[in-house]
N, C-alpha and C positions, 0 to 999 in steps of 0.2 A: 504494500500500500504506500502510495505517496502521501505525504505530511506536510502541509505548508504552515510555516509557523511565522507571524506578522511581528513586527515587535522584537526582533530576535535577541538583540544588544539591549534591549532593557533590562532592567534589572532581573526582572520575571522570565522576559526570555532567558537569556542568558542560563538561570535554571532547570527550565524544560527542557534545550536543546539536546541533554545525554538524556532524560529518560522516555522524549519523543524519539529519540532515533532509535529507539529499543522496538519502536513496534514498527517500522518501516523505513523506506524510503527519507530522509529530511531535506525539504527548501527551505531556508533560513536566510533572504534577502535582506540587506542592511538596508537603513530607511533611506539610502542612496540608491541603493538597486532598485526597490519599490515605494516610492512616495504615495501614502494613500492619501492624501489629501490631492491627487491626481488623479480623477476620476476614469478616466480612458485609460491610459496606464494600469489602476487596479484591473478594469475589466479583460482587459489585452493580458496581462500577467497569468491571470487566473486560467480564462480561456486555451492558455497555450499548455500552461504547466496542469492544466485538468487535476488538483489531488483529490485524492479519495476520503482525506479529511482538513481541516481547516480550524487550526487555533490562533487568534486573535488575540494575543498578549498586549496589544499598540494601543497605545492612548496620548491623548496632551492633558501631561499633569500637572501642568503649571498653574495651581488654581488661581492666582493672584493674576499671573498674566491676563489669563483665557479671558480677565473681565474687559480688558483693553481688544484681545488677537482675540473678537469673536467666531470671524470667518475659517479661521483657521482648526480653533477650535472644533466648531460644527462639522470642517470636514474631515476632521480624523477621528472623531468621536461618535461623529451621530451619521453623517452619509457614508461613512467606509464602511462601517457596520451594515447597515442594509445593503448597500451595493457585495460585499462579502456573503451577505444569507443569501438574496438573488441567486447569483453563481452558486453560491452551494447546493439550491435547490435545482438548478437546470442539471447540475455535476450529479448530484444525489448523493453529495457529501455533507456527513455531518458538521456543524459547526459548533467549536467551542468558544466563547465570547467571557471576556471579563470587566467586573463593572465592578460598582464601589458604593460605599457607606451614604455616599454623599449623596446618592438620590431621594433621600431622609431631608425630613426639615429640622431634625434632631430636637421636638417638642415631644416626646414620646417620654412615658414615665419608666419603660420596657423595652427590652429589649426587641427589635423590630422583627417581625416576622415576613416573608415574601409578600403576603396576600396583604402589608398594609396599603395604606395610601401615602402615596410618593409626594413630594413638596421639595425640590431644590431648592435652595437659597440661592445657589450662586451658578454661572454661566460653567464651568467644569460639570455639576451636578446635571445643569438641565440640557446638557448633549448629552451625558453621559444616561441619560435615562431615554434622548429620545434615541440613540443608538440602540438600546433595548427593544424601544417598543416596535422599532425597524426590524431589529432580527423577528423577533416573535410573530409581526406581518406578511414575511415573505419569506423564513424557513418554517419545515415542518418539523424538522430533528435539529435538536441544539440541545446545548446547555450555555444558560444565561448565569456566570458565579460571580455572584455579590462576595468584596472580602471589602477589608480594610486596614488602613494603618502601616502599609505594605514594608518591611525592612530587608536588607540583607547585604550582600557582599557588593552588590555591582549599584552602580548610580548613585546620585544622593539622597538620601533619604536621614531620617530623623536619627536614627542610631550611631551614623556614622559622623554624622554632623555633632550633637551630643560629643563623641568619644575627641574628635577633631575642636569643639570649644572648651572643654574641661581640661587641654592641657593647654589654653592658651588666656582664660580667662581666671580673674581671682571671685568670681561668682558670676551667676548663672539666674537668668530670669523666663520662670517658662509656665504656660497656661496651665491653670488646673482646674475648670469648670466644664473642658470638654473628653469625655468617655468612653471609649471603646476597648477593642480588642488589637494591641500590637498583631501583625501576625506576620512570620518569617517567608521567605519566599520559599525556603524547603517543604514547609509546613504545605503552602499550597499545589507545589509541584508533587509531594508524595501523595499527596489525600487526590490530586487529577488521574496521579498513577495506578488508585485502588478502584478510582471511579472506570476509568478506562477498563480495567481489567475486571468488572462486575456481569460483563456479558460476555459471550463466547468471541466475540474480537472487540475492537476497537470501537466500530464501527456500529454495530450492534446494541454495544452501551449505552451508547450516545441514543438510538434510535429507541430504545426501549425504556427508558428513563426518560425521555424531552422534556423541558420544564428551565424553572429559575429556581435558585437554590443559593442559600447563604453559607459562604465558605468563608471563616476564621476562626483563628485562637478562643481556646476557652477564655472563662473569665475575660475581668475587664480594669480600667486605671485609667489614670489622668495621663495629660501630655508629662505633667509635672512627675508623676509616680513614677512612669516609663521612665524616665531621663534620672530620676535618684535609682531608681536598681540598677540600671545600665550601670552607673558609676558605680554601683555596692560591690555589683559581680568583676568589676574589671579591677578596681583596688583591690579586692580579696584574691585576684590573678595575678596580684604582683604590680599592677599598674600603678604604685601611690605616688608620683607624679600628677596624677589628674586630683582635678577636685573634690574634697569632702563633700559626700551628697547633702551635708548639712547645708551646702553653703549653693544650690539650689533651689531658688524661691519661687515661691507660686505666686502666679499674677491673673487676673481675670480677662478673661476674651475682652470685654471691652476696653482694658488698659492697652491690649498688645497689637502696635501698627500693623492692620493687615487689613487688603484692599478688598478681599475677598470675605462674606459673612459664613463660617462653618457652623455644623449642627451641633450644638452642646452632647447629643445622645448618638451615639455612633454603633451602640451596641446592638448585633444580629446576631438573632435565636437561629442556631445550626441543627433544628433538629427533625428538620426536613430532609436533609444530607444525610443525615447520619443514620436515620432511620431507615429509610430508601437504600443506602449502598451498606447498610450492615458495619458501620466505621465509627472508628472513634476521633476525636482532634486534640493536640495536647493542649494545656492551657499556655498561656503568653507568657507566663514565668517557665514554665518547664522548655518551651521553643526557646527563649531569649536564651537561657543557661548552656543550652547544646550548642546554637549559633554563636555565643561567643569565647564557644571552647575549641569550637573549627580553626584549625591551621590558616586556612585561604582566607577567613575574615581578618584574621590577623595580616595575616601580607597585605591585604587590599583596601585596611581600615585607611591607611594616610592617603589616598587616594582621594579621599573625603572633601569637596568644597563650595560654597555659597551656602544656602539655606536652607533646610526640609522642605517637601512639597508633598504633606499628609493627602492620601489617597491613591489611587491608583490610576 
């Protein structure tokens, strides 16, 4: 089977590409080889390379930006996605598509279940949902996963940003009024790996499960909580160079310069997932503690620069 994987060099990609080429064939085009905000280009691409399934790792996660590069936003967010189910359905491949916390207006007292009602705040959030509702109109077979909080070894993200300010700051100012579930990019490439292999191929899976589904970390924490453990577990590794978690202060969404409005409630109920593919997920402390006992996080931590871009 052929695999086209979008996204490859993201952070997410970059994780799936060894355990997608486990089940086939891998195309793994760099956002140079295939620009999905190039509409003809997508459809030309597709057309030639026909795969037999199709994951969607690509997104513009720049939620702060997206508010200014609306256009840009929409076409890698919300018309690649349906232009990608299109093609998947003429191909009769299934689609896997990945989406985020932020299609939530984060007013919820609970943790969010698929079947709620959606309320973006902000222009990342409401591509990022109408991308959704593009796949779900024009494929038959998909899987639509909701995660959040996304960390790990490649791009920038909050972790490494964290680990990249604590040895260069004598304290540290970070939101604690917004909620969710960190969750590792291993965490979501292994939990794709047991979805994937729940039916007799690949292929199967996808087509016999279709649906949206809430993928992350157990349990839940503040911007603030995440960013004092981070520091707990890497001082207790040896790293006392960085900063005393003490010395980490909580600030409130309203204090903290950002041009984009997030959902105070980030938290999704996985137990639609879990129940469906017979699976467990560890919680965001037990993935943070594995991830930053990994060798490669370590080589690839100082790589770390500019600022987190929560979501996916």
């Amino acid at each position: 089977m052929r695999i086209l994987l979008t996204g490859a060099s993201g952070q997410l990609g970059q994780v799936l590409q060894p355990m997608l080429a486990r089940h086939g064939e891998l195309l793994a085009p760099s956002s140079r080889e295939l620009d999905l905000a190039d509409r003809q280009a997508l459809q030309s691409f597709l057309q030639q390379a026909r795969p037999g399934l199709i994951v969607n790792a690509a997104a513009y996660t720049a939620v702060d930006k997206a508010e200014s590069d609306v256009a840009r936003a929409e076409a890698v967010n919300a018309l690649a996605p349906m232009i990608l189910a299109q093609q998947a359905q003429m191909l009769g491949a299934p689609l896997v598509h990945f989406s985020t916390d932020y299609v939530f207006d984060g007013k919820s007292a609970r943790p969010y279940v698929e079947t709620d009602p959606t309320g973006p705040l902000n222009v990342y959030g409401r591509t990022k949902l109408a991308g959704e509702q593009g796949i779900a109109a024009h494929c038959d077979a998909y899987w639509i996963l909701r995660t959040s909080w996304v960390y790990g070894r490649y791009g920038s993200n909050f972790l490494k940003t964290m680990w990249r300010l604590a040895g260069e700051r004598e304290y540290l100012t970070v939101v604690d009024d917004q909620i969710g579930a960190p969750t590792w990019t291993h965490t979501i490439a292994d939990t794709l790996a047991r979805m994937l292999a729940h039916g007799a191929d690949a292929q199967q899976s996808v087509r016999e499960t279709t649906g949206l589904y809430h993928l992350s970390a157990g349990g839940a924490t503040s911007w603030h909580g995440f960013a004092q453990r981070i520091l707990q577990l890497l001082r207790a590794q040896g790293e006392t160079a960085l900063l005393d978690p003490a010395l980490v202060r909580p600030i409130a969404s309203d204090a903290y310069p950002a041009i984009a409005q997030r959902p105070r409630n980030s938290r999704l109920d996985t137990g639609l997932l879990r129940r469906t593919f017979s699976l467990s997920l560890p919680t965001w402390e037990e993935a943070l503690e594995r991830c930053l006992h990994a060798p490669s996080l370590r080589d690839g931590q100082g790589q770390a620069s500019g600022t987190p871009t929560p979501g996916l």
